[in-house]
N, C-alpha and C positions, 0 to 999 in steps of 0.2 A: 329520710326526712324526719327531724326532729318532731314531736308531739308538742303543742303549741301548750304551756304548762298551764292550770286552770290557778287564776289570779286568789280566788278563797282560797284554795288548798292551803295558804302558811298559818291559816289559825285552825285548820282542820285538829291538827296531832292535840289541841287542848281540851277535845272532848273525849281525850281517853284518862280518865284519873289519875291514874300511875304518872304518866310522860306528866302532866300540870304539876304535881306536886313536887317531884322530884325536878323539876325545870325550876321552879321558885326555888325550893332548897337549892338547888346548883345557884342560882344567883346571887342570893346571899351569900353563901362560901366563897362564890367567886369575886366577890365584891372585898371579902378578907382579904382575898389572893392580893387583889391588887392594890389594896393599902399597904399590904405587907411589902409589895415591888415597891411602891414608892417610898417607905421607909427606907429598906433596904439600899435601893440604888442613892439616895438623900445621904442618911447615914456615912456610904462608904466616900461620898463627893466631902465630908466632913471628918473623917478619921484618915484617909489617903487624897495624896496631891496628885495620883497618877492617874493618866485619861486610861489607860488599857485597865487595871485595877477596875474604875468604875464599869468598864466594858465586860469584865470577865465576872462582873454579877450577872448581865444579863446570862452570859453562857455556861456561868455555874448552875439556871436553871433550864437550861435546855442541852446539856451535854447527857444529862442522866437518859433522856429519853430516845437519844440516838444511841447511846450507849445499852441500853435494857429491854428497846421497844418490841425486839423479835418475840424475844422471851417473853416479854409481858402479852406478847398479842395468843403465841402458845398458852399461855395459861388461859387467858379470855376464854379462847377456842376449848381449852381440856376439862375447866373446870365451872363450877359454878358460880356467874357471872357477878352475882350478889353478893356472894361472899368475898369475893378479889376486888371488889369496890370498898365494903364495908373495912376490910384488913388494911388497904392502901390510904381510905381518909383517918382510920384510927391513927395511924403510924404518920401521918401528915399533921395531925393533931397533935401528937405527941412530940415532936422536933418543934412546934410553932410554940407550945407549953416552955421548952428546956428553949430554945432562941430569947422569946419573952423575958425569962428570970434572966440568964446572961448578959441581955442589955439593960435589965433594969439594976442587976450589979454593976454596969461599969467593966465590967471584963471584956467586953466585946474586942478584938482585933480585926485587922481587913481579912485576915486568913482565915479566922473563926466564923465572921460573918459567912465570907465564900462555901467555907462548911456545911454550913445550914440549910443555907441557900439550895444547896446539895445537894443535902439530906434531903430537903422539900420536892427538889427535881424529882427524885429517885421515886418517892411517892407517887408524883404524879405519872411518871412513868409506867408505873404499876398499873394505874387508875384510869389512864386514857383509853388503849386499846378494851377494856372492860366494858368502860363507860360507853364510847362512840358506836361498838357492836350492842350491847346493852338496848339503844334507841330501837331499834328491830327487833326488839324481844317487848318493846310495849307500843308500839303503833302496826298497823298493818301496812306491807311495804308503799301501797301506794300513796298514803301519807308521810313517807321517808325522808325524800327533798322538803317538804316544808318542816319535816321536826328538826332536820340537819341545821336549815334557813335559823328556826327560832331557836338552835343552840347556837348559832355564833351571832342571832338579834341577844340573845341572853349576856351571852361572852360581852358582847359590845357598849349594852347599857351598862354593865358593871366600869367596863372599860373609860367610858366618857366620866361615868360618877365617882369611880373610885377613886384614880389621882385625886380626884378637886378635894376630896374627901379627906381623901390620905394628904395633901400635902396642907390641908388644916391642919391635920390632928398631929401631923409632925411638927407641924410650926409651934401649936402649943404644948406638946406635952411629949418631942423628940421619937425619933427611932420605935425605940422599946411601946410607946402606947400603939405604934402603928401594928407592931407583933401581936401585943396582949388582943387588941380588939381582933386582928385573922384568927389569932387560936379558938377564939366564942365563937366563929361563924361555923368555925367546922361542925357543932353540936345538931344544928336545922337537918343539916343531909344526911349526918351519920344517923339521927332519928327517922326518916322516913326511909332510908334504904332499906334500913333494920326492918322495917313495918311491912315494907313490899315483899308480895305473894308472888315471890318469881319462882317458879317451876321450872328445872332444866329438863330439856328432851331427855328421852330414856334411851340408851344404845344400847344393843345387846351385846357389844363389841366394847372388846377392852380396851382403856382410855391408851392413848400413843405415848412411847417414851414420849419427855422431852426432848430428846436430840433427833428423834424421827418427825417429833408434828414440828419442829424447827424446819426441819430438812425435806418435808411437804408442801410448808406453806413458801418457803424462797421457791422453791420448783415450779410450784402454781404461777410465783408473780414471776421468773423467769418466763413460763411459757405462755404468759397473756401478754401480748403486745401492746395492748390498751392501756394496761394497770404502769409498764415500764412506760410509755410516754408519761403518763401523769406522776412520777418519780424524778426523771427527768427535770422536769418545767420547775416540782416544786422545789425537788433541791435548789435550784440557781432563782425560784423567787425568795426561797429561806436565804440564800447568803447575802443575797445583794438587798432585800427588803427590812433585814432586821438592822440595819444600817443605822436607820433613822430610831427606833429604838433603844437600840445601845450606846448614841449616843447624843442624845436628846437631854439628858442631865448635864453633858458637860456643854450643850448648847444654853440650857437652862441660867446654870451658873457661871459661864466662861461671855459668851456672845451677846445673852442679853440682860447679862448681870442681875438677875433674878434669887429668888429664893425657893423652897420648896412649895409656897405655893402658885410661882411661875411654872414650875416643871409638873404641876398637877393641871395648873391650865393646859397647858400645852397637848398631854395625853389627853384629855379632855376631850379636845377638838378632835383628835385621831378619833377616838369612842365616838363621837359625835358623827363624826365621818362614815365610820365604820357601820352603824347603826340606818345609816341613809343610803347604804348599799343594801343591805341584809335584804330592806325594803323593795330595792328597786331590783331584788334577785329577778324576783319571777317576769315583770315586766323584761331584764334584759335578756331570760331566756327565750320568751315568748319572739323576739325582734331580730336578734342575732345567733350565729353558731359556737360552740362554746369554744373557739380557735378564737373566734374574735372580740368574746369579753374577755380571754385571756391577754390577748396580745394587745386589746386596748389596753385594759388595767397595766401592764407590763411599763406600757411607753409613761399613761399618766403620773404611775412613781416614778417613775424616773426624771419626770419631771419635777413633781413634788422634791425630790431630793435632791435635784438641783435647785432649785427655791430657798430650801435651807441652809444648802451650804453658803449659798452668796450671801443671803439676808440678813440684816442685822433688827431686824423688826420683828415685834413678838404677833402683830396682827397678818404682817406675813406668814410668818413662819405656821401658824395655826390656820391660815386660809389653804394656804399648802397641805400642811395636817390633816385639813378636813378630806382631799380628796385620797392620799395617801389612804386614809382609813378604810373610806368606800371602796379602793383598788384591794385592798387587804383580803376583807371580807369576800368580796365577791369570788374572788381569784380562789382562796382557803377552800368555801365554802363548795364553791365550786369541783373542787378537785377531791374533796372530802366523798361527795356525792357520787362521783365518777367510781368511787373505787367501790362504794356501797352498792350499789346499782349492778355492776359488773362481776360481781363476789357472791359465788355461794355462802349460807350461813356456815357452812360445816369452816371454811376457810377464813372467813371474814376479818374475825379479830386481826390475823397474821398480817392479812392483806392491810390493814388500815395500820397495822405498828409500822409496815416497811414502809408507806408513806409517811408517817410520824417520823422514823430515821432519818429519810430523805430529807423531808421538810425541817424539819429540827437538827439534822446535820449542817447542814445550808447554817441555817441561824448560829449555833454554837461555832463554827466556820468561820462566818462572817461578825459573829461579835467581836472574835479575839483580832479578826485581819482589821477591820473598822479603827479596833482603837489601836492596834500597833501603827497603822499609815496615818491616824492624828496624831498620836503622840511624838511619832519622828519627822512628819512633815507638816498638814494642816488638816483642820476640821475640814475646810472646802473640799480639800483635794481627794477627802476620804468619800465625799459625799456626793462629787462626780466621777469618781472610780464606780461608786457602787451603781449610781446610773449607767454606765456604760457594761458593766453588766446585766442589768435589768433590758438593756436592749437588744442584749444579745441572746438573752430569754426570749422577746418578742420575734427577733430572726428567726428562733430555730422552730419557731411556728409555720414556717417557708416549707419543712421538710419534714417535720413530726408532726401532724397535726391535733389536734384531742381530740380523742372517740367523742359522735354524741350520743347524747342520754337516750341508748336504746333501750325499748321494750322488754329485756329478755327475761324469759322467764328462769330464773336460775334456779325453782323447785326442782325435789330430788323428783328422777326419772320415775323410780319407784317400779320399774319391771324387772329388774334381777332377783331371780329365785336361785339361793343358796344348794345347785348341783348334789344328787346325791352320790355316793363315792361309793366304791367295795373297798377300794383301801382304807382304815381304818385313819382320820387326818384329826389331830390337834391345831390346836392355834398357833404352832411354833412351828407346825409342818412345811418342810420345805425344802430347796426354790421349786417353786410351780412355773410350768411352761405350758404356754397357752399357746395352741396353734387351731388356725380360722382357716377354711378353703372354700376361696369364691371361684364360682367359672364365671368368666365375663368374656363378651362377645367381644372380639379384632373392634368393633364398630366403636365401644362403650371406654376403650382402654385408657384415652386421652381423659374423658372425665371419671373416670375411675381412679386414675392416679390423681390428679386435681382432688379429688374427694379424700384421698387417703393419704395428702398432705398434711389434710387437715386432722383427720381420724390421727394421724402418729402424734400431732400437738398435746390434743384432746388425750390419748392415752400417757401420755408423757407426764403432761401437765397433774393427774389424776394419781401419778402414782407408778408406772408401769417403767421397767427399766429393759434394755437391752431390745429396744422394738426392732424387727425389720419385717422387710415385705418381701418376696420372693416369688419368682414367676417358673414354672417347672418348663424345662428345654424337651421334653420329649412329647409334650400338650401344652401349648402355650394358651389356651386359655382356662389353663389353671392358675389361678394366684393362691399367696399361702401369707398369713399375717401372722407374726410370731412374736409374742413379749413375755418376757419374764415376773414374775414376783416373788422376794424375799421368803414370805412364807405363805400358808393358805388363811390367814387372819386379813391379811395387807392383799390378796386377790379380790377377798371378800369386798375389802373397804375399799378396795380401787373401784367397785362395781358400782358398790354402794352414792360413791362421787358422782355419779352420771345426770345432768340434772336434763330438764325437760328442753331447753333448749340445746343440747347436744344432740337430742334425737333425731332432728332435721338433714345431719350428715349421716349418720345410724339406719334411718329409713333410705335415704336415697342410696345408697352402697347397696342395701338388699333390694331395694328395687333392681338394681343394674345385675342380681347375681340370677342366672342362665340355669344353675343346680336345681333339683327336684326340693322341695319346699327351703328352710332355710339354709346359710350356708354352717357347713359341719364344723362343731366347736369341739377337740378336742384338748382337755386338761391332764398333763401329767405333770409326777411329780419329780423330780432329778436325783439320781443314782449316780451316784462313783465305784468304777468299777476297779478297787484298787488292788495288785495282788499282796495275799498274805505275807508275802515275803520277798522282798524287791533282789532278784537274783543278782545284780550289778554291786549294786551296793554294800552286799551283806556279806560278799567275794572277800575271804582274808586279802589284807592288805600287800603281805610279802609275792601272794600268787601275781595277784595282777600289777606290781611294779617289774617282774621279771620281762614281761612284755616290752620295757622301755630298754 
């Protein structure tokens, strides 16, 4: 049973200082963001005649983040949160500076702009996983759902204001002023990030390669079933939802023979839209389960997007807009939530890139399929393709359903104490072989194994390679759990992952074990026993072919 969400909790996150300021600085920059799109995608509807061209702006800025996000979410998770923000807006600042001069020389090309664009992506790419893990290092989690809500109410006011904005200031003063003015915005956030007094935990353990906290955090979102539906859903709502985005300019200018400030209205109404779901987050949580604000939202674009494609009217196409928006938001924001909720912090950033992938692969996907099927056949037919996969997003809601927003407590467990050894062990010491022996009763065996389904996820999930479970044939209620770990630094930090809601299977297993106080954990560490001198091998050659 979902927890009926408390309606004030969305202005709760404003009475922590940090999350307010840096909410307003993110609005403003974000407000650049999307004058700079609306230049941008204007611009390139003016310097190329080709509908895919205008489409692969949108996925110039969303390829870098499917393409980077694992990595970016690695860094989140390794390093310091604030400073991988502050490097990713500087370096976003600096490509919006050298974009700026480029168009205000006239040199601009379609492939140069694409560039940029790029370059911009790649930042943000940097900057997201940072930033969304980030929100949990300044509010306390049960103000989380409302700070997520008021980052995409934030995203969304930018959203509705900034086309109408942006497709003024292109109107009068082209492309390039729409640049100059994103490049100023970035200065608000890069000043207050800079300002914030963030403190990273202290580990006593050494930070993970990169290719290992990579190779953790895919492991983790493989072994949570939850985290893989919400991947799932969001990839096929990113391909088939950015539809109406990518090609929304050339509906602008092609459909309803408009100008940049038609296709600033138009986003308008999406932001508008969008903006009046944020609102109605909490109320939809409160009424329905989150399968069925998913699969609603699913059908309603899909409907909107059939709207657009037929429609030759610009107060259609924006009444449609408006609920597109609302379906957006909700749906995002939604699944944004799921994955934070469900995520220890040690893992978080990871977990929220490989949803950024997903989601932002879908989009970069479906920017470039959108404008190859209008460009070779019809806007329409682009725009009821992408519905009929958006509905087939709503179907697979029949058979995957979305976890809901449990309770769990995903703090660390916090009762592993670091064994003392007489073998003398480093940090590199290793493979370590862990072996557990329970006795459990003929009676217990059936939920015992049932328990240690889940117990092998759980270890798996955490770190642990090569599990199994073994039952001994000459006392069958002896059982024996056995996993492995790389070295004694990676046991450690396997231990260390255990958070409080994993306890619940942890307790009931020793409950069920029958042995004199707990069950015997013995750790060693693995030996090769190899001979000095391999007798086979080392046989002159001439002796052992006489044999043949």
């Amino acid at each position: 049973m979902q927890p009926a969400p408390d309606p004030k909790s969305l202005f709760a996150p404003f009475s922590h200082p940090t999350f307010r300021y840096i909410w307003l600085a993110s609005v403003a920059s974000n407000l650049g963001s999307m004058i700079q799109n609306v230049g941008a995608a204007w611009m390139m509807t003016s310097i190329s005649a080709s509908e895919s061209m205008v489409a692969l702006v949108q996925a110039s800025t969303t390829l870098p983040v499917m393409l980077f996000a694992l990595l970016a979410g690695a860094i989140a998770d390794g390093f310091d949160r604030r400073r991988v923000i502050l490097s990713a807006q500087a370096f976003m600042f600096t490509v919006s500076v050298l974009l700026a001069i480029v168009a205000i020389s006239g040199l601009i090309t379609p492939w140069l702009l694409l560039a940029f664009t790029f370059l911009i992506g790649c930042g943000n790419a940097l900057n997201n996983p940072s930033w969304q893990a980030s929100v949990g290092d300044m509010v306390p989690r049960s103000d989380l759902p409302g700070a997520v809500t008021l980052n995409s109410v934030g995203f969304n006011i930018t959203r509705s204001l900034g086309p109408a904005i942006g497709g003024t200031i292109v109107a009068i003063g082209g492309g390039a002023a729409a640049f100059t003015v994103n490049a100023f915005s970035y200065l608000g956030l890069l000043t207050v990030v800079y300002r914030w007094k963030f403190r990273r935990p202290e580990s006593p353990l050494p930070r993970e390669k990169m290719t290992t906290a990579i190779g953790a955090g895919l492991r983790y979102v493989v072994m949570s079933p939850n985290i893989l539906k919400v991947l799932l859903r969001a990839f096929i709502f990113g391909l088939a939802s950015v539809s109406v985005l990518a090609l929304l300019p050339v509906v602008a200018r092609d459909v309803i023979a408009g100008g940049p400030q038609t296709f600033g209205i138009m986003l308008g109404a999406f932001g508008i839209g969008a903006i009046g779901g944020a609102f109605a987050n909490a109320h939809a949580r409160a009424r329905l389960s989150n399968e069925a604000i998913v699969a609603v939202s699913f059908l309603i674009f899909a409907a909107s997007a059939v709207a657009i494609g037929l429609s030759t009217s610009l107060v259609l196409d924006c009444l449609a807009l408006l609920f597109a928006g609302a379906c957006w938001v909700l749906t995002l924001s939604l699944f944004n939530t799921v994955v934070q909720l469900t995520t220890p912090r040690w893992v978080v950033g990871r977990a929220l890139s490989l949803y950024q992938t997903a989601s932002f692969g879908g989009m970069a996907l479906g920017s470039w399929l959108w404008g190859q099927v209008a460009e070779n056949y019809s806007i329409t037919l682009a725009f009821v393709a992408a519905a009929g996969v958006m509905a087939l997003g709503a179907a697979i809601g029949l058979f995957l359903k979305m976890p809901a927003l449990e309770s769990l407590n995903l703090d660390p467990l916090n009762r592993f104490q670091t064994p003392e050894t007489k073998v003398d062990m480093l940090a590199r010491s290793g493979p370590i072989v862990v072996e557990t022996r329970f006795i459990i009763s003929p009676d217990d065996t059936e939920e015992f194994l049932r328990l240690m389904i889940e117990r092998r996820r759980i270890r798996k999930r955490d770190g642990a390679r090569k599990w199994a479970l073994m039952r001994d044939i000459a006392d069958p209620e002896v059982w024996i759990e056995t996993y492995h770990a790389p070295t004694w630094v990676d046991y450690v930090r396997h231990n260390q992952r255990r958070t409080v809601a994993d306890a619940e299977n942890l307790d009931r297993i020793r409950e069920l074990h029958r042995g004199e106080g707990r069950p015997e954990v013995r750790r060693m560490i693995e030996r090769q026993a190899i001979p000095p001198r391999d007798e086979v091998f080392n046989r002159p050659y001439h002796m052992h072919h006489q044999h043949h």
